[in-house]
N, C-alpha and C positions, 0 to 999 in steps of 0.2 A: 166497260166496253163489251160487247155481245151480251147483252144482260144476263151476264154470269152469275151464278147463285153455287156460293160454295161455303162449308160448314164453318169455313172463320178467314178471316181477311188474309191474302198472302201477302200484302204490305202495309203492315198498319205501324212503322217505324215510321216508313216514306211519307204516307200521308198524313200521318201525325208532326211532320216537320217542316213548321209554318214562319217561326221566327227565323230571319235574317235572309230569306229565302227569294230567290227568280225563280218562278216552276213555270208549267205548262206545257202544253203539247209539239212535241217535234216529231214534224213531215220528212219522210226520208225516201230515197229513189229506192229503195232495196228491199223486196220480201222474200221472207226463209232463208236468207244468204247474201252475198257481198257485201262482208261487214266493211270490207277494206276502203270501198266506193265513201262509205257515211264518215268513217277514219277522217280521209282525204279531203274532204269537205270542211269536215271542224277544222283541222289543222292548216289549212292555205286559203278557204274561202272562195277555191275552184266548185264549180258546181259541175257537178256528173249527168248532166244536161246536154254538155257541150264536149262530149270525148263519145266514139266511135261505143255504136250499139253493140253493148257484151265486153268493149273493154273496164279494162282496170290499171287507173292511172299508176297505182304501185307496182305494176308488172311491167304493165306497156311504156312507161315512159318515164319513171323515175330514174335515173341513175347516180348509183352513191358518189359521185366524181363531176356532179353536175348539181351545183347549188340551185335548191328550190324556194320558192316563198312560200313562208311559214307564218305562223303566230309565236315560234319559238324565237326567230329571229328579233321583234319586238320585244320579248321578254328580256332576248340577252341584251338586248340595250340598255334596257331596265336595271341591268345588273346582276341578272341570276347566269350564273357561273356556269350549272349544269343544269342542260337538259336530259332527263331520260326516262326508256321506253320498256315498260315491263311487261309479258305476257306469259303467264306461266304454262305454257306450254313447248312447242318444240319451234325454229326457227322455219320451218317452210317454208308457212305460209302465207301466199301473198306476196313471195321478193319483198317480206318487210326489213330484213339485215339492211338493204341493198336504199330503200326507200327512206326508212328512217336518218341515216346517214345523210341522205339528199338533203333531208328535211331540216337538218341542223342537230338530231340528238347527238349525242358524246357517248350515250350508252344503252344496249340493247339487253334487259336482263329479261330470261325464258326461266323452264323451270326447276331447271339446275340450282339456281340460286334461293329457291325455297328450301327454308332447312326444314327437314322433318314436317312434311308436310302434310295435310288430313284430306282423305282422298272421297269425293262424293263421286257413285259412279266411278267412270273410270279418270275422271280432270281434279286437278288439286281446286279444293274449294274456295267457295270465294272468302271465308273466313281467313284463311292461311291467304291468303291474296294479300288481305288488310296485315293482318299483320307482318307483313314484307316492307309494304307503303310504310306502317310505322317505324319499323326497324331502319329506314332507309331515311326517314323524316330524323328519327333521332339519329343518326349516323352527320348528317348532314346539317343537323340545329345544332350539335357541340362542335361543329367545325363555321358556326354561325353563316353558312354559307346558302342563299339564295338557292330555292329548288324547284322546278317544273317537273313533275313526274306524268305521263301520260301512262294510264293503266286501261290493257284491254284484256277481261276474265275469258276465262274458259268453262268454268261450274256448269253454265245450263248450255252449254252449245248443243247440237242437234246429232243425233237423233234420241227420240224418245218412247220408242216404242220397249223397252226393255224393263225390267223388275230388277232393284239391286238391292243388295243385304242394306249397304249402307247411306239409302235412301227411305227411311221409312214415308208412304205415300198415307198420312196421318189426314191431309187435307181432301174433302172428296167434291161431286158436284154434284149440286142438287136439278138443274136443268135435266130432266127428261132426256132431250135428244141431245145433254151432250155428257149422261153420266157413265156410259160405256166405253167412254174415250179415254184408253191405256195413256195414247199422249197425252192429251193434254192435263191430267190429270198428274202424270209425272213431271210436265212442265210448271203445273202449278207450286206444286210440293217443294219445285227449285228455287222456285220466286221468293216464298219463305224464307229458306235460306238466304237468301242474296240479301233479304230484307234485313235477318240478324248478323248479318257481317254488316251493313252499312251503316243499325244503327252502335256498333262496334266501333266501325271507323271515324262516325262524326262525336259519339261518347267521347273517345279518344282526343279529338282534337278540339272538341268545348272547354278541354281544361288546360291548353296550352295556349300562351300568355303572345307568343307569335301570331300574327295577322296569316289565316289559310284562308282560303276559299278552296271548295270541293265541288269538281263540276261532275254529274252524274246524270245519264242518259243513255239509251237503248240504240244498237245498232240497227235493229228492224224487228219485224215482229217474227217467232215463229211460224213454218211450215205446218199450222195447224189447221184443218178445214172448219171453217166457221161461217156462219149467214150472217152474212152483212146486212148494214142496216141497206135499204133502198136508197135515201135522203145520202146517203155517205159515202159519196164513191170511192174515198181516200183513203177509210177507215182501215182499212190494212197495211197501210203505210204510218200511220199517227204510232209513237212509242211516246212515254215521259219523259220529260227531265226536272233534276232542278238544279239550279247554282245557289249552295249556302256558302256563308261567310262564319267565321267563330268572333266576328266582330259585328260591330250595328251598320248593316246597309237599308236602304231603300228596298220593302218588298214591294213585291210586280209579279203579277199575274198574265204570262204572254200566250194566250190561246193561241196564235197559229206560230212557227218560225220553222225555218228548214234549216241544214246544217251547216249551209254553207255562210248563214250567217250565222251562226253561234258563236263559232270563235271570234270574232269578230267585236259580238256585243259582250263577250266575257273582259276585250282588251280595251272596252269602251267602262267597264264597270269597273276595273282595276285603274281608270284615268291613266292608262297607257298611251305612248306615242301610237299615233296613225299611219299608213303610208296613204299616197292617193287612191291607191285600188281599194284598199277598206272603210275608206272616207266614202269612194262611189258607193261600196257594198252597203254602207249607212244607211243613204239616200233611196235605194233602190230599194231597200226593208220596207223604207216607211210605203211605199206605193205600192208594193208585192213583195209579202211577209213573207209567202212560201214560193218555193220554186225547186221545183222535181221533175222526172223525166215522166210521170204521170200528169203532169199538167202543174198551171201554177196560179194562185190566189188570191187577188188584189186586197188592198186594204177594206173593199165596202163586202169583200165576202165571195165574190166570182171567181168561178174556176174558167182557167181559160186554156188551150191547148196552146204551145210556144210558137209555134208555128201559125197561130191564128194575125195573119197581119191586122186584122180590123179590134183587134185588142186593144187599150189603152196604155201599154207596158210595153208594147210590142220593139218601139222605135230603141227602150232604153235595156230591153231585154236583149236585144243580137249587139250594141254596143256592148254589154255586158261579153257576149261570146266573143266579141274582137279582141276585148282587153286580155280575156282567160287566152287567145290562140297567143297571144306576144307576148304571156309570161311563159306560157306551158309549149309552144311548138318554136314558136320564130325567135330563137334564143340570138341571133344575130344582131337582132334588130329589138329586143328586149328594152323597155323605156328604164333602166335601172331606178334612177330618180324616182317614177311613179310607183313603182314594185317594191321599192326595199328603202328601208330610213337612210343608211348612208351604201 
């Protein structure tokens, strides 16, 4: 992406990991910041389309005392006992205590609960991240109990303009106009690392005999000034992902999807139960893969503005925003039945 030229790949873990794999490109509403906005979307399948411009559903309207739909809720039906939500840093941010709760976890671990930690910069790395998730996976396989861990890092958060001892910046960039660039040059360096913790974490779980899947994808891209391509008006919005399994799935290649369906096709790949709201959110994939407060992308490749009535999505795109106001505003009148299994 920006035909970057740098002295040796900063994920060649990632891209080298092609068996058992879903990857592709995910479209998200969020540049330099509101990771909470792309959260809220994997996890309920609400799109950030349709909530007030500048809000944030985890501040503005989640409350821990006020059951939300989730994809967690699915799972527990499934069977898994616990859900929970790691972020190794400090509770702030985002009213996530307060959201999470909503959303069905049972527990919020920050970065108290990293023992002995190895610190990049000034955020516990994503290495000691992994190794929490394992300690937590093995805490929870000898009690053979079903586990959902939703993990959001901290290692490369922003800002990047700074030089740290224990950040050596080993990767450089060969582009011309962009080899001067303190940030991004420090953000690449971080990429590296997140690379050798991930292939850390799946290492790890290729050898254990339990069925995981590891779903792994970008909250948005950094605040780094970069020339877009012309042809790509999205391009700053596009981050990776992939969902690997340590068992044999179906690989698939999905060039466009946004986040508010991912979660969605994650409980479609594990042959999880549906509610009707995710059953629509299926449906609505297959005709318009992406869908962001940038605009959104039909299956033959158009980008269209949501507000464009003369669209081909249009009729099933504001049904969409009816069904999102009666799970998330008109709690009165909430169709329980179509929102939640039981």
């Amino acid at each position: 992406m920006y035909h970057l030229k740098t002295s040796e790949d900063t994920l060649p873990f990632y891209w080298s990991l092609t068996d058992n794999v879903v990857d592709g490109t995910l479209y998200v509403s969020a540049y330099g910041g509101g990771t909470a906005n792309t959260e809220y979307e994997f996890l309920t399948g609400n799109s950030a389309v349709f909530v007030a411009e500048g809000a944030i559903p985890y501040q503005s309207y989640l409350k821990k005392d006020e059951p939300h739909i989730s994809i967690i809720r699915n799972l527990k039906d499934m069977g898994y006992h616990d859900a929970l939500a790691l972020h190794p840093f400090n509770s702030k941010g985002y009213n996530r205590t307060n959201a999470y709760q909503a959303l069905g976890f049972d527990d919020f671990l920050l970065e108290d609960s990293v023992e002995d930690p190895q610190w990049i910069r000034k955020y516990i790395s994503d290495y000691s991240d992994v190794d929490k998730i394992i300690a937590l996976y093995e805490d929870y396989h000898s009690a053979q109990t079903p586990l959902f861990l939703f993990n959001v890092t901290m290692q490369n958060h922003s800002p990047y303009q700074e030089i740290y001892d224990n950040l050596p910046l080993d990767i450089t960039v060969k582009n011309k106009k962009y080899a001067d660039m303190l940030n991004l040059q420090v953000y690449l360096n971080l990429l590296k690392k997140t690379d050798e913790a991930y292939e850390h974490l799946i290492t790890y779980f290729e050898k254990q005999e339990e069925p995981v899947i590891v779903v792994f994808f970008g909250d948005h891209q950094p605040n780094i000034s970069m020339k877009r391509d012309k042809d790509n008006y999205l391009q700053k919005y596009q981050v990776p992902f992939k969902i690997w399994a340590n068992y044999e799935i179906e690989e698939q290649h999905i060039d466009k999807i946004s986040p508010n369906y991912l979660g969605v096709k994650l409980m479609e790949l594990m042959d999880a139960p549906l509610t009707g709201y995710q059953k629509f959110l299926l449906e609505l994939y297959e005709e318009a893969p992406v869908l962001t407060k940038n605009g959104y992308i039909t299956k033959d490749g158009a980008l269209y503005n949501v507000g464009d009535e003369t669209a081909p999505c249009y009729d099933k795109i504001w049904q969409y925003q009816f069904l999102q106001y009666n799970n998330l505003f008109d709690k009165q009148h909430t169709r329980e039945s179509f929102f939640y299994l039981h």
